[in-house]
C-alpha positions in Angstrom: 0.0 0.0 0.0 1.8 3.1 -1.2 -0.2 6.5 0.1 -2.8 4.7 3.2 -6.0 3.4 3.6 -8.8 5.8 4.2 -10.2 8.3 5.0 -13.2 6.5 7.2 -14.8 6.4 10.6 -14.5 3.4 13.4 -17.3 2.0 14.5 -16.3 2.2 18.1 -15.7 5.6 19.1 -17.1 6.9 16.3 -13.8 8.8 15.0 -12.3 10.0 11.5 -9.6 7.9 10.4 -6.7 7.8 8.3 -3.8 5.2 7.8 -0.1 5.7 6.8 2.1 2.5 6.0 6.0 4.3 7.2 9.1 2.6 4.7 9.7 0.2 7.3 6.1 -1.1 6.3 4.0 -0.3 9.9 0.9 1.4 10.2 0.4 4.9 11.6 -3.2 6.1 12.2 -4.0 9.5 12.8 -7.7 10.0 13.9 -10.0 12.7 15.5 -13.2 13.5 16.9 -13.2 10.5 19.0 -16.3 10.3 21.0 -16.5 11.0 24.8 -18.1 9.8 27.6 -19.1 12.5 30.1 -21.3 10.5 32.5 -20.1 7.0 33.3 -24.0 6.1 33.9 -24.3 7.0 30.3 -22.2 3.9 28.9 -23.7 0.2 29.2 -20.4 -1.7 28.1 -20.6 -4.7 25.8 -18.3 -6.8 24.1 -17.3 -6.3 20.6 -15.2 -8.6 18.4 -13.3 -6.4 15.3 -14.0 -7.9 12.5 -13.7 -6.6 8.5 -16.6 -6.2 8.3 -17.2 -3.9 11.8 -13.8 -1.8 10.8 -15.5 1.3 9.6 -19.2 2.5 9.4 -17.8 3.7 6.4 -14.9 4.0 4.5 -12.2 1.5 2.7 -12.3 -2.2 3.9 -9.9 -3.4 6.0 -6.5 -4.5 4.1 -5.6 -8.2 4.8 -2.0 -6.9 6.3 -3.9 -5.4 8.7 -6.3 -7.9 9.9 -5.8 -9.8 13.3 
């Protein structure tokens, strides 16, 4: 991947996203308006497997590199 994958938004947290592969081949993400919990009676937690499909509400799919 020469110039990054993106631009999207995560499902969890809700944030922009953009990734960078550096020459030595690793991923660097830069994101932002990351959501934020104020009340902690405002959050029921859950759990939440990543999977290509759940990477992004929108945006690029997943590259295979990147997948767990």
């Amino acid at each position: 991947m020469a110039a990054g994958v993106g631009p999207g938004r995560h499902s969890v947290g809700s944030n922009l996203f953009y990734y960078f592969a550096n020459p030595c081949g690793a991923y660097i993400e830069y994101y932002a308006d990351m959501d934020c919990i104020m009340s902690p009676e405002a959050w029921i937690a859950r759990e939440w497997a990543p999977t290509p499909e759940n990477f992004a509400a929108w945006g690029p799919p997943i590259p295979e590199e990147m997948q767990l």
